[in-house]
C-alpha positions in Angstrom: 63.3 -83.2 -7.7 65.5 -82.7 -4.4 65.0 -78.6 -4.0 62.7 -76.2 -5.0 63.4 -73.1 -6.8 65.2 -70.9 -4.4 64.4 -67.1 -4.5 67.9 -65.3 -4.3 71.4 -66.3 -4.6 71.5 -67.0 -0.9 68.1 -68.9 -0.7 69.8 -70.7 -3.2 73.0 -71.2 -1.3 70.9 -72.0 1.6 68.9 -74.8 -0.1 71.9 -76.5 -1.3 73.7 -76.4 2.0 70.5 -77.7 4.6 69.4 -79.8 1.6 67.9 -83.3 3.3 69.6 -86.5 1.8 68.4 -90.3 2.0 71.5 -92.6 2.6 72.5 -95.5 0.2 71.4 -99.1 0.4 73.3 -99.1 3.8 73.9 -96.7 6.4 77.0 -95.2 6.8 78.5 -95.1 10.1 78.7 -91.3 11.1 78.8 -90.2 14.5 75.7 -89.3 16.1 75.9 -85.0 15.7 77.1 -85.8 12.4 74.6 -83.4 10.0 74.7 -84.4 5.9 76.1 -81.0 4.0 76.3 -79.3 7.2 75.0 -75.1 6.6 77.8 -72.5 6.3 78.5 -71.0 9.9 80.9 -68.6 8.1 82.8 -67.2 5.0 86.3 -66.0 6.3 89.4 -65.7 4.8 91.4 -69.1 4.7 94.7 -70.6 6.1 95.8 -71.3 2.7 99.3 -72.6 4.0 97.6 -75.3 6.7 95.0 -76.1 3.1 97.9 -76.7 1.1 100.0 -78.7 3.3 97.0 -81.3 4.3 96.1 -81.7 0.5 100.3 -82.0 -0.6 100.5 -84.6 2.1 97.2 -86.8 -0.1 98.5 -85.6 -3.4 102.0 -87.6 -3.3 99.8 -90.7 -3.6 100.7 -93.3 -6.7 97.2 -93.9 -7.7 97.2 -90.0 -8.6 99.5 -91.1 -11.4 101.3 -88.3 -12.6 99.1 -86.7 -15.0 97.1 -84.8 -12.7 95.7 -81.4 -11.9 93.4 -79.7 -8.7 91.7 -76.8 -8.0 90.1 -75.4 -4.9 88.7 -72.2 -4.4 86.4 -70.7 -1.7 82.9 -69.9 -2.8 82.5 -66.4 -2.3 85.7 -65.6 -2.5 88.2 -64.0 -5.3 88.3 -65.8 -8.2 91.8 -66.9 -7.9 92.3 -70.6 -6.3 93.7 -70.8 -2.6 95.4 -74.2 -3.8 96.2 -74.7 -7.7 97.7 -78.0 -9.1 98.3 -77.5 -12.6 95.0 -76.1 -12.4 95.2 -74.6 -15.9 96.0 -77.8 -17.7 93.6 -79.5 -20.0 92.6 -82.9 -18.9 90.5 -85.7 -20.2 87.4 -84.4 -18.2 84.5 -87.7 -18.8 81.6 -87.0 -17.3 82.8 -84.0 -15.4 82.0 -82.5 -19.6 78.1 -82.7 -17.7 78.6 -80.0 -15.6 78.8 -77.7 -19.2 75.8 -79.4 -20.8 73.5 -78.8 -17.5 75.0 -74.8 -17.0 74.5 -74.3 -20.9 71.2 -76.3 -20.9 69.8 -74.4 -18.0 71.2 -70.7 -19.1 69.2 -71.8 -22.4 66.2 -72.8 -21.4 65.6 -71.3 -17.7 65.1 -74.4 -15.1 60.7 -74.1 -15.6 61.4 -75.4 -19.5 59.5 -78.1 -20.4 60.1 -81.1 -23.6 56.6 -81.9 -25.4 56.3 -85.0 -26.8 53.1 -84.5 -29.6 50.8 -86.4 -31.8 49.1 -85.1 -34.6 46.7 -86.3 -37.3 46.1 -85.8 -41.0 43.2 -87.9 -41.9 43.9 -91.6 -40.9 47.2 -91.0 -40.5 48.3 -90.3 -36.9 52.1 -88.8 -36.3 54.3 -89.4 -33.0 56.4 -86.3 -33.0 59.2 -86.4 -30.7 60.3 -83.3 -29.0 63.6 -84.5 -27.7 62.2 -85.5 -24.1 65.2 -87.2 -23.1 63.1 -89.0 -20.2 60.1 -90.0 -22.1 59.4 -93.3 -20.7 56.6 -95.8 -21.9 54.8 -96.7 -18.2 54.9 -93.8 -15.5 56.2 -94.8 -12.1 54.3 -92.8 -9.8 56.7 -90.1 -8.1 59.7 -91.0 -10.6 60.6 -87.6 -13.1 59.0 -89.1 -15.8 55.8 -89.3 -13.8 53.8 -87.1 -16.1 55.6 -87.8 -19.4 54.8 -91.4 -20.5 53.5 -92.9 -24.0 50.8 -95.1 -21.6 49.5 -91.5 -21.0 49.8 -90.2 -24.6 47.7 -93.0 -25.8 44.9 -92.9 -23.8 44.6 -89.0 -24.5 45.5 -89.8 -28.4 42.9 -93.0 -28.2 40.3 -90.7 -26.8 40.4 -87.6 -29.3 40.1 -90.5 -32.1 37.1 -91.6 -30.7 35.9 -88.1 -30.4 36.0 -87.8 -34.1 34.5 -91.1 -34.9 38.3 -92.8 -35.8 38.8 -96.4 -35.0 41.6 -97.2 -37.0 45.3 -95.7 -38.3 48.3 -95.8 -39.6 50.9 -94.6 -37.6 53.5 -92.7 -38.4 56.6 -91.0 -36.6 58.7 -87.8 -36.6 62.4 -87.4 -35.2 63.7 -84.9 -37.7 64.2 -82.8 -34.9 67.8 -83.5 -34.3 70.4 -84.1 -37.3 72.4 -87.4 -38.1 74.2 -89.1 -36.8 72.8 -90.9 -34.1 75.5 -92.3 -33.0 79.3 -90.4 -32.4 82.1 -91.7 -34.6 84.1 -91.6 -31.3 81.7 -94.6 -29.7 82.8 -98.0 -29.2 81.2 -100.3 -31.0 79.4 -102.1 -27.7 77.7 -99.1 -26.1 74.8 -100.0 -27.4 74.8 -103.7 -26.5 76.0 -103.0 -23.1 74.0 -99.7 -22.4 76.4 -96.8 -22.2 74.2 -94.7 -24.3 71.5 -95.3 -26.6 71.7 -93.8 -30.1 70.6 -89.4 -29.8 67.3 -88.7 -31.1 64.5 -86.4 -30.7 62.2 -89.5 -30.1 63.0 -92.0 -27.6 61.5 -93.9 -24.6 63.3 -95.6 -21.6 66.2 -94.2 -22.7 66.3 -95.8 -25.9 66.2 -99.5 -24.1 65.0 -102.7 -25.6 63.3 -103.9 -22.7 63.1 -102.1 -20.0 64.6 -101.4 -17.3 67.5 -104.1 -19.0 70.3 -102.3 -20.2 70.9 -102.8 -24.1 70.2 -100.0 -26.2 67.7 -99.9 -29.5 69.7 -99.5 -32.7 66.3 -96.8 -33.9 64.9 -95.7 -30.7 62.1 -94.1 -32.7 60.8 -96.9 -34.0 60.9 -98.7 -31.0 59.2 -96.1 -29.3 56.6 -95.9 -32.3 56.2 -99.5 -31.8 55.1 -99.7 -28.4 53.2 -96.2 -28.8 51.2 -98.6 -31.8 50.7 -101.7 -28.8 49.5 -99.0 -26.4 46.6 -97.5 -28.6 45.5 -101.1 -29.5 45.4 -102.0 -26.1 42.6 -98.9 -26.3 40.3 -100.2 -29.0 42.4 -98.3 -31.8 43.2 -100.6 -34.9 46.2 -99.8 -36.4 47.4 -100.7 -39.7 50.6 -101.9 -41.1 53.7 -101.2 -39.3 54.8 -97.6 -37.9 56.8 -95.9 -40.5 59.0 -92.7 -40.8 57.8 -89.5 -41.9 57.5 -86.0 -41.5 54.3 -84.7 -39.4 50.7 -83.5 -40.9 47.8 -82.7 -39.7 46.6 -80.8 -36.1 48.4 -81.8 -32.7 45.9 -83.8 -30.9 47.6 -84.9 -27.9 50.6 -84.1 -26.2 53.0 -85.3 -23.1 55.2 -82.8 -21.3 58.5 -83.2 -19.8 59.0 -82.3 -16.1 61.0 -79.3 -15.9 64.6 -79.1 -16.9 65.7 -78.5 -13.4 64.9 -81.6 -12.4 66.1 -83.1 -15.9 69.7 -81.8 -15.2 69.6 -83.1 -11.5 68.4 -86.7 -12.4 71.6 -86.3 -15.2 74.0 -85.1 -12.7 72.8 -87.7 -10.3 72.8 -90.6 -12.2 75.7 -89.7 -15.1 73.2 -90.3 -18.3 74.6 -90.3 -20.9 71.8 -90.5 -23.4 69.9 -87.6 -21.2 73.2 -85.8 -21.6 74.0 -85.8 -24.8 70.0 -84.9 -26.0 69.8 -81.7 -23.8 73.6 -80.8 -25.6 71.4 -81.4 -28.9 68.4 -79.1 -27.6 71.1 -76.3 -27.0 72.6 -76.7 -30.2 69.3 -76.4 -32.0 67.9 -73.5 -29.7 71.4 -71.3 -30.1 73.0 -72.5 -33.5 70.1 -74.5 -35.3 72.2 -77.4 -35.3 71.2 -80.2 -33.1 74.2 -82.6 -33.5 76.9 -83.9 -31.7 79.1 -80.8 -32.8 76.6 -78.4 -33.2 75.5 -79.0 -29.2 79.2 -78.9 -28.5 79.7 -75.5 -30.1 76.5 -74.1 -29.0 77.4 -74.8 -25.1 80.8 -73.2 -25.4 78.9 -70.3 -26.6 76.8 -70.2 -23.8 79.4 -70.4 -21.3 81.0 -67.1 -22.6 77.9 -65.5 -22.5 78.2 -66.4 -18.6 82.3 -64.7 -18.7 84.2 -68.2 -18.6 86.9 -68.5 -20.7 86.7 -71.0 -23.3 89.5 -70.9 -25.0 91.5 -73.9 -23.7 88.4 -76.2 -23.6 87.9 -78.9 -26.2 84.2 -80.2 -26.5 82.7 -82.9 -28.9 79.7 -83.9 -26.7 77.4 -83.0 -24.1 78.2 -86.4 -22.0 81.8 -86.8 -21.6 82.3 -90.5 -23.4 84.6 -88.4 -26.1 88.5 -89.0 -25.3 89.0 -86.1 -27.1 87.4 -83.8 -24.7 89.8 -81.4 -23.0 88.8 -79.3 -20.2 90.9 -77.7 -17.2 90.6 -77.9 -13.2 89.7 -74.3 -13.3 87.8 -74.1 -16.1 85.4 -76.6 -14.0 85.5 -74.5 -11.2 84.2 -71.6 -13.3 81.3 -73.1 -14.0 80.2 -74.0 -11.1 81.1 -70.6 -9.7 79.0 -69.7 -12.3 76.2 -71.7 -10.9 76.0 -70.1 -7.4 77.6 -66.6 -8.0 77.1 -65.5 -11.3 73.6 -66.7 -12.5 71.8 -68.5 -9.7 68.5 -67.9 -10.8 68.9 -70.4 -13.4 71.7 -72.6 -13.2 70.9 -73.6 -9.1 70.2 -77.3 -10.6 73.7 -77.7 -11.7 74.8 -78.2 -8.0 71.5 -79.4 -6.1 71.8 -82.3 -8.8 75.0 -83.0 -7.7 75.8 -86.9 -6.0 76.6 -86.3 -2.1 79.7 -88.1 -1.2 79.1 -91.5 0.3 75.1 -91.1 0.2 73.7 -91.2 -2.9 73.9 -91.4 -7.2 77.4 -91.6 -8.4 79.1 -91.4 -5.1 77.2 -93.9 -3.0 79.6 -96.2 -3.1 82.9 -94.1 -2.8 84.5 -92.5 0.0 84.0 -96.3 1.8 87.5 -96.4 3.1 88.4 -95.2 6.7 90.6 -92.7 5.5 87.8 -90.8 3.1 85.1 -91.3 6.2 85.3 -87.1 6.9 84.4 -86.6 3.7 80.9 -88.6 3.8 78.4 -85.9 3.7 80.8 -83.2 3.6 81.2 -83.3 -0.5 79.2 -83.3 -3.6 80.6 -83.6 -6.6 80.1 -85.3 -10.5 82.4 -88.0 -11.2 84.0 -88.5 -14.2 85.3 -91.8 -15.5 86.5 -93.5 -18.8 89.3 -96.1 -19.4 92.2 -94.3 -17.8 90.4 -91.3 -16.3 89.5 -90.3 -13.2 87.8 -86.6 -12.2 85.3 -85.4 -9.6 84.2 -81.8 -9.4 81.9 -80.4 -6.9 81.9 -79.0 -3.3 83.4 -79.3 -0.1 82.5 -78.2 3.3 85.6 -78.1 5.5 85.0 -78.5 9.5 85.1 -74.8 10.1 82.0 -74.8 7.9 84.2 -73.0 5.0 82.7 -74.0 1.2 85.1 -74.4 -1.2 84.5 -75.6 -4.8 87.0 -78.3 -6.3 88.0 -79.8 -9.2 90.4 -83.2 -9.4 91.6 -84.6 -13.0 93.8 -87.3 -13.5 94.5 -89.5 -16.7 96.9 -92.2 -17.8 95.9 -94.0 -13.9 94.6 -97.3 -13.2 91.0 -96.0 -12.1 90.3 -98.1 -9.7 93.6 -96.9 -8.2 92.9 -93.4 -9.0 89.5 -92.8 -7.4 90.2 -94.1 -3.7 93.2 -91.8 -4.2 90.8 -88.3 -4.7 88.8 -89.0 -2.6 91.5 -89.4 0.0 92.2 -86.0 -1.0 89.1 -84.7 -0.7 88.8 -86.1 2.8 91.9 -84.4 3.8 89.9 -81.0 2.6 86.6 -82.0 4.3 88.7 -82.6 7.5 90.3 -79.4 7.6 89.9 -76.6 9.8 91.2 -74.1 7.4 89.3 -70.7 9.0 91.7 -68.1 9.1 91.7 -67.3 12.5 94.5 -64.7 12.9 92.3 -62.6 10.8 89.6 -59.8 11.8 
């Protein structure tokens, strides 16, 4: 977790801003005074015209394409956008679609909420129950998120009830009827799995779903791979257990159980690192908490639900995940930017995750290798944003601290571009924002 939970809005808005970030592999080159998400001196009125006519002179660029939209808007400030390029046109979003499933996720749940992962047993039978933990991992790594939530763990405390009660050997079973088929979207390409874009959505998974971890290919039945090493783990402990792990619904009284860490520091580690699979299992936990309907649509209609509960307008998005890998996802600049106005305006309390998650520009996550050219170097430190990229798509949404310490949020779509044209080209854009100094000064 990078920030604790703040106390107020502004404590919240405070943490964000002073946050302390580790740099990437290599260290950038920054000047010496140079401070990483520097704090807000001020919020003043801006020189819209001078904001408008530095990002105009980045927005002319080819790799933008010409399907394109932007959004800025001053945090703080009236809800309208200071600079608007078709900001209320529906774009391919990718994994920008994240920002929904952490705000709807956290609104649901409250940022303390915590995934178990349970074992119960009925005789010799002993069930693995998954609880849709979408960081369940089968060895802890001391420090990681998944520190406390690991089948290594669940085994020793499942091997040591059974010995309690005189059990030496079981047949194990496993539950993942928490979530509804199917698995795996209709709108996937056929090699996610193999080449580890997602891993198929159930309630019970480890690693992610991978074969062999930490290598990238996906399980085709997480359960039963997870079932599987859950069966080598109590073996290890002196447990004999018969047969092979089969599906089935769970009997009998928990005896053991693994909790999640908290979904605050679930959504930042999905924000951070753009998973999918993480993604698309907390969209399923909202749709069965709001709708009971954990699926692919039901989490989809469930988090548009929630975001009207918050006052956006949801009208012109389209949603058919919670991770962004649909092409038929349709969301607009300013619909993004209402979200995460949402996060530090309208409910901080429990939605402060959905920007302290965020990737900071040059540093870290997503973004530590962008903003490398010269031209996007004043916007290294200064922005935080998710990224967003399929075949053809390119979108970043996030903040920006301009050099008169003004916070502006931001959201940049483009579609039908040559990504690795069109990403160099926002964050030249964004560089032109972070470079600013767009204060107002003629008023007060």
């Amino acid at each position: 977790m990078r920030v604790g939970k703040p106390a107020r809005a502004v404590a919240v808005l405070a943490a964000f801003l002073t946050i302390g970030v580790q740099p990437a592999a290599s260290t950038p080159d920054l000047p010496p005074d140079y401070q990483v998400l520097a704090p807000v001196t001020s919020v003043a009125p801006l020189d819209t015209q001078r904001l408008e006519g530095r990002v105009d002179r980045a927005w002319t660029a080819s790799g933008l394409g010409v399907d394109k939209g932007l959004a800025l808007d001053a945090v703080f400030s009236s809800p309208e956008s200071e600079v608007a390029r078709a900001a209320q046109s529906a774009f391919m979003p990718a994994s920008t679609t994240k920002l929904l499933t952490a705000a709807a996720a956290l609104r649901t749940f409250g940022p303390e909420h915590r995934f178990r992962t349970t074992v119960t047993r009925s005789g010799n039978q002993v069930f693995l129950v998954g609880g849709g933990d979408p960081q369940l991992t089968t060895f802890s790594t001391p420090r990681a998120i998944n520190a406390d939530a690991s089948l290594v763990r669940l085994a020793r405390r499942t091997a040591v009830a059974l010995r309690d009660a005189s059990v030496s050997a079981v047949r194990l079973r496993y539950d993942a009827t928490l979530f509804g088929a199917p698995a795996e979207a209709p709108f996937w390409k056929s090699d996610f799995l193999a080449i580890g874009v997602v891993a198929p959505i159930t309630a019970l998974s480890a690693d992610g779903g991978r074969l062999n971890p930490p290598a990238s290919p996906r399980s085709p039945n997480p359960p039963l791979t997870a079932a599987q090493s859950f069966a080598r783990l109590l073996q290890q402990r002196d447990i004999q257990v018969l047969g092979e792990p089969t599906p089935a619904p769970a009997a009998g009284d928990e005896m053991a159980v693994v909790e999640s860490a908290p979904l605050a520091d679930l959504v930042e580690h999905l924000l951070l690192t753009s998973d999918n699979t993480e993604a698309d299992i907390l969209a399923h936990q909202v749709g069965l908490e709001v709708l009971d309907d954990p699926t692919f649509a039901g989490g989809a209609r469930a988090t548009l639900q929630v975001l009207e509960e918050l006052g956006i307008d949801t009208s012109g998005i389209v949603l058919n995940d919670g991770s962004g890998l649909s092409r038929g996802n349709r969301i607009s600049p300013e619909r993004l930017i209402d979200v995460l106005r949402a996060a530090v305006e309208t409910d901080p309390e429990q939605l402060w995750p959905v920007y302290t998650g965020l990737p900071v520009a040059g540093f870290d996550g997503s973004l530590a290798s962008r903003f490398s050219a010269a031209s996007a170097r004043p916007a290294r430190g200064a922005v935080t944003g998710k990224t967003g990229t399929l075949t053809g798509t390119s979108t970043l949404a996030g903040f920006v601290s301009d050099r008169d310490g003004q916070l502006l949020m931001y959201a940049v779509m483009t579609n039908d571009v040559n990504t690795f044209a069109a990403s160099p080209a926002i964050d030249d854009v964004l560089a032109r924002v972070a470079g600013c100094r767009c204060a107002d000064t003629t008023v007060g």
